[in-house]
TIBA-935526 format. One record per residue (C-alpha): residue number from 1; x, y, z. Coordinates in pm, 1 decimal, always signed. Each point is the difference from the previous one (the first is absolute). Layout:
# residues N
  seq        px        py        pz
  NUM         X         Y         Z
...
//
This chain:
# residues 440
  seq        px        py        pz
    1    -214.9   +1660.3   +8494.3
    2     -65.9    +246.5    -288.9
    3    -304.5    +216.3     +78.0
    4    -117.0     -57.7    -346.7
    5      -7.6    -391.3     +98.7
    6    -186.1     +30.5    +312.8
    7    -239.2    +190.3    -185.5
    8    -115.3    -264.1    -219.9
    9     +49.6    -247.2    +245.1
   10    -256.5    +186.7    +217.2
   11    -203.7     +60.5    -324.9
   12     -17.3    -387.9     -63.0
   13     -11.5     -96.8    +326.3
   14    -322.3    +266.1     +98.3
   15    -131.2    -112.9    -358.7
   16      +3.6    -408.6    +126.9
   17    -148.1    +146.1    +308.4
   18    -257.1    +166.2    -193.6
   19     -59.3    -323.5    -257.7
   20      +8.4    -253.5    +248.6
   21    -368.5     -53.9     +84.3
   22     -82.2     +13.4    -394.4
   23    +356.0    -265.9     -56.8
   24    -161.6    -249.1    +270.4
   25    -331.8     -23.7    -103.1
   26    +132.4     -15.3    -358.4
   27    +203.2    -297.8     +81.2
   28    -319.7    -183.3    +239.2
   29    -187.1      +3.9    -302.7
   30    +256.6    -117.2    -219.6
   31     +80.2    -301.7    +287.5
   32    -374.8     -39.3      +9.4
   33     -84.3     -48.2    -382.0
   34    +332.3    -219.4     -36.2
   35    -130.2    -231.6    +289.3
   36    -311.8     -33.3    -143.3
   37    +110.5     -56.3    -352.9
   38    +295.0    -216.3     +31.4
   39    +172.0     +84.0    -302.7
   40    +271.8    -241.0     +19.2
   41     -50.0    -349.0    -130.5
   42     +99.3    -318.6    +273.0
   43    +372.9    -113.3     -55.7
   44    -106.5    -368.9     -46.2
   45    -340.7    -162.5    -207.8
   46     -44.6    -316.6     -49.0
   47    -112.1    -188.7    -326.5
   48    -180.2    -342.8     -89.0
   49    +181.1    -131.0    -300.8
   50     -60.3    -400.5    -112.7
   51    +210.6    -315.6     -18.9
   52    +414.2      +5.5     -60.3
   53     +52.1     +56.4    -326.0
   54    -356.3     +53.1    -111.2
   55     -86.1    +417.9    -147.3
   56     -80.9    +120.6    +288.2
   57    +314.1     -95.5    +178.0
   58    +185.9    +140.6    -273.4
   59    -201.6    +346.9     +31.0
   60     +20.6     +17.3    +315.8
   61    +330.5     +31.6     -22.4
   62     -16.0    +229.4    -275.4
   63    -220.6    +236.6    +243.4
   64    +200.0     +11.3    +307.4
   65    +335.0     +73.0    -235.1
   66    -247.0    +303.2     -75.8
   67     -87.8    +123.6    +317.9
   68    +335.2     -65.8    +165.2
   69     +69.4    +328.9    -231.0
   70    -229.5    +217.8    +215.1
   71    +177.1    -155.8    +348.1
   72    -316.7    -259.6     +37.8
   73     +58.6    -356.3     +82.8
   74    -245.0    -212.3    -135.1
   75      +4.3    -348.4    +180.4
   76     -78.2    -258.9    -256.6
   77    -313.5    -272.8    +157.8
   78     +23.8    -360.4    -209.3
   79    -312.3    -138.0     -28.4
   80    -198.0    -265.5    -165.5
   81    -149.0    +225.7    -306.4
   82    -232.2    +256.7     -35.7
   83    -327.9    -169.1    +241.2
   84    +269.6     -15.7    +273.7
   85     +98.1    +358.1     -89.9
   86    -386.7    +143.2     +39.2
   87     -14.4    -213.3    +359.2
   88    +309.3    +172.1    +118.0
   89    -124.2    +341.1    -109.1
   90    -341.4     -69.1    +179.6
   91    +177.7    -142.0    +312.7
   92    +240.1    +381.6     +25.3
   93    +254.7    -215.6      -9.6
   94    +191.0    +173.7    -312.6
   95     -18.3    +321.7    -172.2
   96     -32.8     -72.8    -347.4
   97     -46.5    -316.6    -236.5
   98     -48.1     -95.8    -333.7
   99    -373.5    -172.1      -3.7
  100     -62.7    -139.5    -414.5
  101    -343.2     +33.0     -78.4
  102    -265.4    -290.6     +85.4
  103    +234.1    -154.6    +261.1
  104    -223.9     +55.6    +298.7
  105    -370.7     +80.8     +40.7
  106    -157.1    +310.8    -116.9
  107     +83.1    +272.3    +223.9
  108    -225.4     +73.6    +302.6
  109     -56.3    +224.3    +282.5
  110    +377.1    -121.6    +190.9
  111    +158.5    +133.6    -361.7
  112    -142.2    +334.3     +53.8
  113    +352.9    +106.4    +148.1
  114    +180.0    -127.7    -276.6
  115     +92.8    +232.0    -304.6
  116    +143.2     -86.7    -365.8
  117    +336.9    +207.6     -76.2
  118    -113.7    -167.9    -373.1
  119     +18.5    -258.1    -273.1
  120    +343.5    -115.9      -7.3
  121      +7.7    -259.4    -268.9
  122    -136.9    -298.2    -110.2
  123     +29.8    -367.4     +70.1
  124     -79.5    -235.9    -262.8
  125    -137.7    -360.7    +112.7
  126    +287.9    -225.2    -127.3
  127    -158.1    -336.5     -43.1
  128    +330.5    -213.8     -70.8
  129     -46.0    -393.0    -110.6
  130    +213.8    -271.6    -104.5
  131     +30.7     -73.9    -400.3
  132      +7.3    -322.6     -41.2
  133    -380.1     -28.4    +239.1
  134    -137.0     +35.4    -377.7
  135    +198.2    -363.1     -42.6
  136     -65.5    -184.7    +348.2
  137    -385.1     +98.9     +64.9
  138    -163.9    +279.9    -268.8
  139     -86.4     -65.1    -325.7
  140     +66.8    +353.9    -103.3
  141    +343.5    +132.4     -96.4
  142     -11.4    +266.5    +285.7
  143    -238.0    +131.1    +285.8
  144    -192.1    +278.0    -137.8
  145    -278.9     +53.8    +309.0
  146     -33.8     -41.9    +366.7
  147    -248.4    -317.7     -29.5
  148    +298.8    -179.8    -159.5
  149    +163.8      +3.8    +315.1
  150    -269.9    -245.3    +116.6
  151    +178.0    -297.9    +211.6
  152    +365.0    +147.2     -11.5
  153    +257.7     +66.7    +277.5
  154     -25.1    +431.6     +73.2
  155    +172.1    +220.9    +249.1
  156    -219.0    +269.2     +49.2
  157    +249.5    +183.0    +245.6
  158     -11.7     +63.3    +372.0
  159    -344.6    +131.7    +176.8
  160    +191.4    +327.2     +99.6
  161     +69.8     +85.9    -357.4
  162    -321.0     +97.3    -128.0
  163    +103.1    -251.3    -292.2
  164    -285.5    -254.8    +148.3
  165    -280.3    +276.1      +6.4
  166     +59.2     +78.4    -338.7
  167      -7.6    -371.6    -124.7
  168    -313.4     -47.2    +164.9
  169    -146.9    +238.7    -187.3
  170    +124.7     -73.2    -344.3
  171     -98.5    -365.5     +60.7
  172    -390.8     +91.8    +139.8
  173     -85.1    +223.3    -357.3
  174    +156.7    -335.3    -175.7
  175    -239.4    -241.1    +190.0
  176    +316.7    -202.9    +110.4
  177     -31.2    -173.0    +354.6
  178    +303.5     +15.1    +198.3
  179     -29.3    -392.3     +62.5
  180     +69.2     -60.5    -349.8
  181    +296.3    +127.9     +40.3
  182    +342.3     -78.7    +213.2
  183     +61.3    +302.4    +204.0
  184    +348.1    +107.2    +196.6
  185     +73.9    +295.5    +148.6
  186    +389.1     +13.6      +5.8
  187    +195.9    +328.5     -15.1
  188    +110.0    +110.3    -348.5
  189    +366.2    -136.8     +67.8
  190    -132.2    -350.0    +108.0
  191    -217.6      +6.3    -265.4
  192    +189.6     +42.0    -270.3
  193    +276.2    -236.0     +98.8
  194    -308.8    -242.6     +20.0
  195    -106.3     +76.0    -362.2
  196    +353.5     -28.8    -143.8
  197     +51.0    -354.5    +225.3
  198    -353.3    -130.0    -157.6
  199    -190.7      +9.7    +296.5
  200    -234.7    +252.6     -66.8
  201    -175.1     +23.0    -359.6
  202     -54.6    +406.4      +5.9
  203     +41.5    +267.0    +218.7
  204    -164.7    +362.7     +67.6
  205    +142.5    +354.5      +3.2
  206    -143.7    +322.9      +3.3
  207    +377.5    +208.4      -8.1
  208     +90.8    +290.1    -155.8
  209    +248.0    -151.9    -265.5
  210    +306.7    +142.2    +217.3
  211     -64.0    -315.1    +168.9
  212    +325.2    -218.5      -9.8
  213    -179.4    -304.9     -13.7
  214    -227.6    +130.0    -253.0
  215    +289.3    +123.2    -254.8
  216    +128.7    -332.0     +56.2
  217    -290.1    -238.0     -73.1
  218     -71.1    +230.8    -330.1
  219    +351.7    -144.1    -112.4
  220     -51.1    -353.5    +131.6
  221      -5.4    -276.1    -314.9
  222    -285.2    -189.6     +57.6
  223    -204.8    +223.0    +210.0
  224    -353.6    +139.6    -120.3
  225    -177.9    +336.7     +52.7
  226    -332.7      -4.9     -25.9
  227    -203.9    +233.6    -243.5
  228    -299.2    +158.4    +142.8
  229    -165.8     +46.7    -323.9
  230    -319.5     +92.7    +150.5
  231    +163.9    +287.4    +192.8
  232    -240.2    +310.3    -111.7
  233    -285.2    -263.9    +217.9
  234    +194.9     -64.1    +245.7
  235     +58.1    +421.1     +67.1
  236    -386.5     +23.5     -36.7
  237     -91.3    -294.4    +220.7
  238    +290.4     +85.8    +282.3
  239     +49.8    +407.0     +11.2
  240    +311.4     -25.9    +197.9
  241    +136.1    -118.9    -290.0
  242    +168.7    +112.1    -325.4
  243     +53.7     -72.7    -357.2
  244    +390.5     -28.8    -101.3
  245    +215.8    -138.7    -280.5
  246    +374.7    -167.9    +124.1
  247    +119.1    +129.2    -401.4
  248    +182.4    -253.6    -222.0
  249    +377.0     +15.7     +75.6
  250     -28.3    +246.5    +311.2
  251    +153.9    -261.9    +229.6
  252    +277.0     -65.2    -235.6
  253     +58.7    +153.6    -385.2
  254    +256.1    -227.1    -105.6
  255    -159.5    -329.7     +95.8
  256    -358.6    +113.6     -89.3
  257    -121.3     -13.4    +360.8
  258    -290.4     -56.7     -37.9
  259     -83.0     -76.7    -345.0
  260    -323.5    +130.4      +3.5
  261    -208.4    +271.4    +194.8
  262    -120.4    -144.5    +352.8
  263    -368.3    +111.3    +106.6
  264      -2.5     +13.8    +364.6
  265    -183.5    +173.5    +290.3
  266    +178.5    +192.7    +260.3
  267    -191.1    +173.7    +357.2
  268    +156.9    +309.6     +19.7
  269    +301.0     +69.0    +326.0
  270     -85.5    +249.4    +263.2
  271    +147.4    +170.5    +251.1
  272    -169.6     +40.5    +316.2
  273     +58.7    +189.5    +308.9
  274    -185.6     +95.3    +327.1
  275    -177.5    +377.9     +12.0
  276    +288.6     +19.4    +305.2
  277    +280.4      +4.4    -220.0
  278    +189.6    +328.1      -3.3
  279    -109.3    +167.3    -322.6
  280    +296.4    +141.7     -75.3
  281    +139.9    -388.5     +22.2
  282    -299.2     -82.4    -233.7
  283    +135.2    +275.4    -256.1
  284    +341.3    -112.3     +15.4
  285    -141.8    -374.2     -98.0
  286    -232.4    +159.6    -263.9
  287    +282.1    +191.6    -184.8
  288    +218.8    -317.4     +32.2
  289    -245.4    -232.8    -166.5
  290      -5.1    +311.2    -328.0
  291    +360.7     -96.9     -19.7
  292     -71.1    -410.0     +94.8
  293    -274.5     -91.9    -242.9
  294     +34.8    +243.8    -237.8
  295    +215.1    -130.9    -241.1
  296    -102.3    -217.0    -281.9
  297     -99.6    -351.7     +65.6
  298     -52.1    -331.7    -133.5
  299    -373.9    +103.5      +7.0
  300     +31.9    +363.6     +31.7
  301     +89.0    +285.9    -163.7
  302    +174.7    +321.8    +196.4
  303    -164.1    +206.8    +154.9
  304    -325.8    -239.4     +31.9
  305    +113.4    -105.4    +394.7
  306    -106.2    +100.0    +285.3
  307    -356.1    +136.3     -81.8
  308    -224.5     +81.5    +231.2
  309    -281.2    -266.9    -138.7
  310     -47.5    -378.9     +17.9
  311     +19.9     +20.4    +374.5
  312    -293.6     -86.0    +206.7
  313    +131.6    +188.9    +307.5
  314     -51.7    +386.4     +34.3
  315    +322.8    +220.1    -133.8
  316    +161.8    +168.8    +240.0
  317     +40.5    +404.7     -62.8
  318    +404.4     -38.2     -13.6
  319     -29.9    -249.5    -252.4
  320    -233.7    +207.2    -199.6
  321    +156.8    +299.6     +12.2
  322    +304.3    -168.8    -128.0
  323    -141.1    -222.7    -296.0
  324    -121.9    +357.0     -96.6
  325    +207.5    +234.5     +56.1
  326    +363.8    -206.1      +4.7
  327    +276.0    +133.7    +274.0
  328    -124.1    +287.6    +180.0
  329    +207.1    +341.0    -112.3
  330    +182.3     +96.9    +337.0
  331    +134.8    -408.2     +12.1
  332    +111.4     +44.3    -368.5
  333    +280.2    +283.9    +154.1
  334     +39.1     -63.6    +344.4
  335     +30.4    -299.2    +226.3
  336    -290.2    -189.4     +62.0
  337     +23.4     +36.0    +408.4
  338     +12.3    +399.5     -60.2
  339    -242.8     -46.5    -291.0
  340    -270.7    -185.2    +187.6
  341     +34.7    +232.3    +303.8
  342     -94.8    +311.5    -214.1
  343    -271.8    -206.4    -165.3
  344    -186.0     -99.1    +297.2
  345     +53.6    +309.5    +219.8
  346     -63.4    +259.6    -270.0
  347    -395.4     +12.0    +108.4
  348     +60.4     +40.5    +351.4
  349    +260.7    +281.4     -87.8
  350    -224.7    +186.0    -171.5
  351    -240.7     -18.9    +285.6
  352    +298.4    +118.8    +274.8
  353     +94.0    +261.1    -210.7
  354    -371.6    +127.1     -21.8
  355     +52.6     -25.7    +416.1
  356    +262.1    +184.2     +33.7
  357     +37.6    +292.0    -266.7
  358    -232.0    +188.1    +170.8
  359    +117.3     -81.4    +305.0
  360    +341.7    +135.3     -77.5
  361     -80.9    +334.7     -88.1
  362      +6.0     +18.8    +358.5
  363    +389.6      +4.8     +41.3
  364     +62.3    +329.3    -181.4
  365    -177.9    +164.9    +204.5
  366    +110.7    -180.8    +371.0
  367    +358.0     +31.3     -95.4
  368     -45.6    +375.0     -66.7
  369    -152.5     +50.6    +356.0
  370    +305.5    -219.2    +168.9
  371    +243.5    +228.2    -188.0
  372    -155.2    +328.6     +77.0
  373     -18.1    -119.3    +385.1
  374    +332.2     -51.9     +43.4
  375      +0.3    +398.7     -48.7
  376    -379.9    +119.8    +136.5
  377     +42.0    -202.9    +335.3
  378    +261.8    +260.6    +124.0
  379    -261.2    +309.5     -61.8
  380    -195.7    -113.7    +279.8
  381    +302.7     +50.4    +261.4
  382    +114.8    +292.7    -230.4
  383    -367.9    +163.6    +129.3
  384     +22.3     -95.4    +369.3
  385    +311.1    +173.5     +56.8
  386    -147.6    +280.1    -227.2
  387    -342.4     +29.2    +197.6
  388    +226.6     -15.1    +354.1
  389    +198.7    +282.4    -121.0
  390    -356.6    +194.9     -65.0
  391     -44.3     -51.4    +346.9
  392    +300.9    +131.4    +151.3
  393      +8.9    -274.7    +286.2
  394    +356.9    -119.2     -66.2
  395    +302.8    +102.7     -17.4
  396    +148.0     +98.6    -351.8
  397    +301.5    -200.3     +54.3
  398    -192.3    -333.9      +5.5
  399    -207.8     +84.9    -286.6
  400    +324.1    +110.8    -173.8
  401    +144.4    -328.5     +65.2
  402    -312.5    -196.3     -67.9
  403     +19.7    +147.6    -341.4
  404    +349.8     -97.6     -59.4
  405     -69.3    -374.9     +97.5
  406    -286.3     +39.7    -211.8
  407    +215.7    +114.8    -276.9
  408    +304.5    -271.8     +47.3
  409    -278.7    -295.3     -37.2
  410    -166.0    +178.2    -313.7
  411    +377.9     +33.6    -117.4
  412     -38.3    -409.2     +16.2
  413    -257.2     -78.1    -199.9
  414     +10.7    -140.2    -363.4
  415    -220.0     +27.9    -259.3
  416     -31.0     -58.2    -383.2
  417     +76.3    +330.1    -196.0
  418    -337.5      -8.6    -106.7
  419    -117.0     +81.8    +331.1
  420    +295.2    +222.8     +65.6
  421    -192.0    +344.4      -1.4
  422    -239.6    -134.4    +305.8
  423    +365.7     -34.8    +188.2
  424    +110.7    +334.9    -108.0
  425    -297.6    +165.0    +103.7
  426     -18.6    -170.6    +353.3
  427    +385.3    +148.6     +70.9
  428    -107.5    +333.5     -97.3
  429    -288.7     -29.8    +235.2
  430    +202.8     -92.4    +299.0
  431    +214.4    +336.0    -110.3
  432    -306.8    +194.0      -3.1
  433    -119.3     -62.4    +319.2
  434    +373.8     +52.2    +150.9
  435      +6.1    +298.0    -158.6
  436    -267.0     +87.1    +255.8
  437    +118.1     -25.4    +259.9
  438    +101.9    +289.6    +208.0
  439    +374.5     +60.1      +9.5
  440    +164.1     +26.4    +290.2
//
């Protein structure tokens, strides 16, 4: 091996030497403030979505498309609607769920774990009837309020879908009593095969209008939408509940669909997860739904959804930060996994490297001492045999030869040329104190 090589690998190796203590307690704290951070997001979530074929279904899908991106499988949880969806959040038995507003009971102390990634988009209460009712039992050529529904046949939807809640409500600031009515609770699917067969004279939704059945019943001949014309009362009276127009011709230009503007109230979509949830799962949601609900609507413009009010659950800080801000800067260039780890580490970091910059201004000065005794350990035997020469005890021959063993292992050692003159110096030493010694 080329003496120039060993000499810088017995530079680098006496430097590791010298740098270890400072590398490993470097690297405990690092271990330490990744432990206790846990940068990395969970590999699988799971999300409450709704009914087949209903919104949320259809978002659902829409999200875990979206996350798949960022190598996280999100495990799609049917459900009944949106009450189910807040029971299986309050149970732990899913991650995240769409919960539409007045579905369940005002939040209490067992929500307190529960945060709002938003306001998603709203769901309009589509009241549909049959036509030709105005012919069989009402004297009026359509049904124009709630107490006109007064002895018909209505599906309110399933308990689980929040759908029942919300009727209740609408019905109690209309003084109508449920035993005026006909009440069924059949899933949207059985429902609506109902209403087209006859058996049922109208049915209830409260669907974001990327409901299938929805688009479908809004092109049905024959089938009625109801026109909340008191709506601004209804939003006063019920705060979970909102204002919106369905436009003339939105559903369809060239047939006019429908030929006038629709007034109709819509609670506003949420989604909800636990406080447990990996945030950085909770940001990857949170910029998905900018992209989701963003776009124009049938009763939005773009850029009004997600927004951070009309929720009555507290907003988690990933979801504000986001509404706010957008996509952080370091995901906008770099991939989200190395992204989130610089993002969520870059705190502790500073606080290791305020550790450890003072402590390595140690190594300079250790590594100097190991390099300089490789040469000053030999001046100690370099004085014994000098001090037992003083005393004249010995032979010379010994200390002769002493000197020449001394001389063969100093003739050994390697050192950095920076610490080359210490080397020099210690063979001219040994020459000086042979020089010395008496000839014989």
């Amino acid at each position: 091996m080329a003496k120039s090589l060993r000499d810088a690998l017995l530079s680098l190796r006496e430097l590791l030497v010298s740098g270890g203590p400072f590398l490993l307690v470097t690297l405990g704290l690092l271990t330490a403030a990744y432990v206790w951070l846990d940068p990395n997001p969970p590999k699988r979530v799971t999300l409450a979505t709704g009914p087949e074929q209903s919104a949320y279904a259809e978002f659902g899908k829409v999200y875990a498309r979206a996350l798949k991106a960022h190598g996280i499988e999100l495990t799609l949880q049917p459900s009944q609607g949106a009450s189910d969806n807040l029971r299986l959040l309050r149970e732990g038995r899913v991650d995240l769920a769409f919960v539409q507003g007045g579905s369940g009971e005002t939040p209490g102390l067992e929500d307190a774990a529960l945060v709002s990634l938003g306001s998603l988009f709203v769901e309009p209460v589509w009241l549909f009837y049959r036509a030709d009712l105005s012919h069989k039992a009402k004297p009026t050529p359509a049904i124009n309020s709630l107490p006109a529904l007064a002895g018909l046949r209505i599906n309110v939807g399933t308990p689980g879908s929040g759908v029942p809640n919300l009727v209740r409500a609408l019905f109690e600031v209309n003084h109508l009593e449920a035993a005026s009515l006909k009440l069924s609770r059949l899933d949207q699917t059985d429902a609506t095969v109902a209403f087209l067969n006859g058996e049922l004279d109208a049915l209830v939704f409260a669907s974001a209008p990327e409901s299938l059945m929805v688009q479908m019943l809004l092109q049905t001949p024959g089938v009625g939408l109801l026109d909340f014309a008191q709506n601004e009362a209804y939003s006063r009276r019920l705060p979970f509940l909102t204002p919106v127009t369905l436009p003339r011709g939105v559903v369809d230009l060239a047939q006019d669909l429908p030929p006038q503007d629709v007034r109709l109230v819509a609670p506003t979509t949420t989604l909800l997860a636990h406080q447990s949830v990996h945030p950085a799962v909770l940001q990857l949601f949170s910029q998905a739904s900018l992209d989701i609900h963003g776009k124009a609507g049938w009763f939005n413009r773009a850029g009004e959804f997600p927004k951070a009010t009309a929720t009555e659950f507290t907003l988690s800080r990933e979801a504000e930060r986001t509404l706010r801000n957008g996509v952080p800067l370091l995901q906008r260039y770099l991939p989200f996994s190395i992204a989130n780890l610089v993002e969520r580490m870059w705190l502790a970091l500073g606080l290791i490297l305020a550790i450890v910059l003072p402590l390595s201004r140690v190594v300079p000065p250790l590594y100097q001492f190991r390099m300089r005794s490789r040469v000053f350990r030999w001046y100690g035997q370099l004085r014994d045999i000098e001090d037992r020469m003083a005393r004249q005890q010995e032979p010379l021959a010994s200390l002769r030869a002493e000197l020449d063993q001394l001389q063969a292992w100093v003739e050994q050692i390697s050192v950095p040329l920076s610490y080359a003159d210490e080397l020099y110096a210690l063979r001219a030493h040994i020459d000086a104190v042979r020089n010395r010694l008496p000839r014989t």
